[in-house]
Every structure is written in C-alpha cells, then in structure tokens.
N, C-alpha and C positions, 0 to 999 in steps of 0.2 A: 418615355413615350414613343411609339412607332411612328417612324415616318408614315405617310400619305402616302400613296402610292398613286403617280401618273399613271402607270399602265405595269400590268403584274400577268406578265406571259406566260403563266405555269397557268392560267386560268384556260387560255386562249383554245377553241377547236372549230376543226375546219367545217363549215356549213356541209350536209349531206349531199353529195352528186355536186359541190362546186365545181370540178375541174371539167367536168361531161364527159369522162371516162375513167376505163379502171384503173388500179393503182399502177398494174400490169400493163396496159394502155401507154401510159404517161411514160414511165420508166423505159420500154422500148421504144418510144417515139423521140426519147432525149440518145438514146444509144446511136439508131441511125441516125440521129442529127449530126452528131458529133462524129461519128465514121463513116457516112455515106455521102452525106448533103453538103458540111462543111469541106469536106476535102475533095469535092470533085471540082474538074477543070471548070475555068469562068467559063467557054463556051459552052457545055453540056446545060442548057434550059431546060431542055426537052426531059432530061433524068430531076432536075429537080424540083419541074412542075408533078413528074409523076409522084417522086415520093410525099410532095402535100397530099394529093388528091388521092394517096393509098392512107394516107392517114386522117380521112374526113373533109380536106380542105376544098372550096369549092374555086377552082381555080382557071380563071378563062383562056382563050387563044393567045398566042403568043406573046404571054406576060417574062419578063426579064428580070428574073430572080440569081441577086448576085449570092456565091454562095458564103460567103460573110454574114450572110442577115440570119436571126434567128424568131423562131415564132416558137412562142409556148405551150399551145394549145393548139396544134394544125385545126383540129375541128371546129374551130372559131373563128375561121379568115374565110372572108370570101374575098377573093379580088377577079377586077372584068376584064377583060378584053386589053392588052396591049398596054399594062400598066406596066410601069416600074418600079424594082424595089429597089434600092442600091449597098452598096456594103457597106456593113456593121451597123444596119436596120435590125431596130428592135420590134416585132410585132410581139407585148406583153398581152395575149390575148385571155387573161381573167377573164373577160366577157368576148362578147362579139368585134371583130372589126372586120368592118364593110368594107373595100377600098374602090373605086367607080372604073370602070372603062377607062382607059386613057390617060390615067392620076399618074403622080409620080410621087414617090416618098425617097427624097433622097440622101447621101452616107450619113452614116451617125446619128438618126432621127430618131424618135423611142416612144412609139405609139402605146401608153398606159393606160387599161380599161380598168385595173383594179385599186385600191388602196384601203386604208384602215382607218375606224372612226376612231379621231383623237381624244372624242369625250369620254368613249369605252374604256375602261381600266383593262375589258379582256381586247380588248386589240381586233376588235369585230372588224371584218374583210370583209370587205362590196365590189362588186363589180358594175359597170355601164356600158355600153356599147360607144366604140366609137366610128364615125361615118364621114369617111373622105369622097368626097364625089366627085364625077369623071370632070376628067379636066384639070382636077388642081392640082396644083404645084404645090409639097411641102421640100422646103431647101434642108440645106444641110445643119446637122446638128439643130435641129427645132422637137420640143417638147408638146404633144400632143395629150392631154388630161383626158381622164374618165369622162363619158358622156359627153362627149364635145361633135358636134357637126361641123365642117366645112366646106364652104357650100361652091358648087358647081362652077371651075374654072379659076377661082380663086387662088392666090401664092401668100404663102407665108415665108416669112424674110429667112435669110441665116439667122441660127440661133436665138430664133423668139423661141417663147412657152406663151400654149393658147389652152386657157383652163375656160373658156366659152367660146359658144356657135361664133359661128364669123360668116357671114351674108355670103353670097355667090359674085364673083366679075370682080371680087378684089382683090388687090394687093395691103397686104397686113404686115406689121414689124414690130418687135421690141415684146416685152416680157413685164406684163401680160400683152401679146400681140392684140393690136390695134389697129383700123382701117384707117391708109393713109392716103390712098385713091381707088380710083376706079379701076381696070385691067383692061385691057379695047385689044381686040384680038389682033397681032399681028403688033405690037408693040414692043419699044426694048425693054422693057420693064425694068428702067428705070426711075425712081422714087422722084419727086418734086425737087429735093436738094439736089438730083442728079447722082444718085447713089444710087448703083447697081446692085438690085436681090443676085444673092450668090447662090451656087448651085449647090 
C-alpha cells in the first residue's frame, strides 16, 4: 500500500508573473547583487541605493544600506527616507515590503513575505506584504512573517518572531512577540524587568 503523501514536489509550479519580472530580470539582478552590491565598500550608500532603484526598488534620501543585506526581488522594496538596513538583512521580497521613513531593520533580521500552504500536497506559494512603519525599531536577529504590520515607532525585541500586526508606540518581545509596554519618545527602552531591547 503507498504511502500518503504530505507534500509531492514533482506536482509543485510557479504561479504565472509571481516573481514581477523575467526569468532574465531575476537572474541578472542576483549576478549584480553578488558582484556589485555585496562587495562594495560599507561607505559607498550612494552606489548601492542606485543599484536597487536601477533594478525597480523605490528607495528614499539618504537611507543606509549595509552591503551584507540581501533583497530578492528589488522591485518589491520600497523604503523612505533615512531608514536603515543593517548587515546580513534579509529583504525576502515574495511580495511587497514597505519599509517607513526613519525605520530601522537591524543585523540578521529576515523580513519573509512568502511561504507555502502546508495543506497542499503541491506545495502552493503565497505571498503578503509586509509594512514596517516610520519609526520602528526591528532589533537584531528578529523574524518578521508574511502579512505582518508594524506599527509606527514601535520596537521589537532581539530575536523575537512576529507572525501578527503589532500596534504602533510599542515595545514587543519573545516569539510570538508580544506587547510588553508602551515606547514614550526619548526613553531607554528599557523593558519593566529592566532588560535592555538589543540592537
């Protein structure tokens, strides 16, 4: 008697126009990433704002993009004004990510818009948008899920994963991150226990 099968990959194909460009598109937008973007000096911003914005990316004044981060899809970022990314930032842009004026995403953090229905046997890929808004803080090594909001000013701790919205003016922590106060501008942002969000 044959096994069941959870998920049977030979079934599995890519929805029509998921990636928002050609195969040819995609292919040389990984080539310069990897020979142009990654290896240029930390200070050159100014060269690796251009090459998002020559490959779709809508990318504002003087945002600080270290050259460690990677994005999958430049045509699917928009970030505003004087954000930052920090290194070995993951933009997986399967779908849209918005990122706000003045946000910061920083090292080792891995903004996920896409993933696969577990119920499917063919392994069906979705994507959501995801929307970081000006002002917040995501710390380091923190997991951001498909369709997730985070709202304006708001920090999320080291090393949570936030797979829902999270209100605006807070501080979040743990995995599923959770609201543990409020954020009042001009504070250490330090947690109740007196436990400092890491950067």
């Amino acid at each position: 008697m044959p096994k069941l099968r959870y998920q049977d990959l030979s079934t599995f194909t890519m929805p029509a126009g998921f990636r928002g460009r050609s195969a040819v598109t995609v292919q040389l937008w990984w080539i310069v990433q990897t020979l142009l973007f990654s290896t240029s000096p930390q200070f050159m911003y100014a060269w690796r704002r251009w090459l998002l914005r020559l490959f779709g990316a809508t990318i504002g004044e003087g945002v600080i993009l270290r050259p460690t981060m990677r994005v999958q899809f430049p045509w699917k970022v928009s970030i505003g004004d004087y954000a930052w990314i920090g290194d070995d930032v993951v933009l997986y842009s399967l779908g849209p990510i918005t990122i706000g004026e003045h946000a910061v995403i920083s090292q080792k953090s891995y903004l996920c818009t896409g993933s696969h229905l577990a119920t499917d046997r063919s392994f069906t890929i979705y994507a959501e948008p995801i929307l970081i808004e000006p002002e917040a803080w995501i710390a380091t090594d923190v997991y951001v899920g498909p369709g997730v909001t985070i709202g304006r000013g708001s920090v999320v701790g080291a090393r949570s994963s936030v797979f829902k919205d999270l209100p605006a003016g807070k501080i979040c922590v743990g995995s599923p991150a959770k609201v543990i106060r409020d954020r009042l501008p001009g504070d250490s942002l330090a947690d109740q226990e007196g436990q400092i969000v890491q950067s």
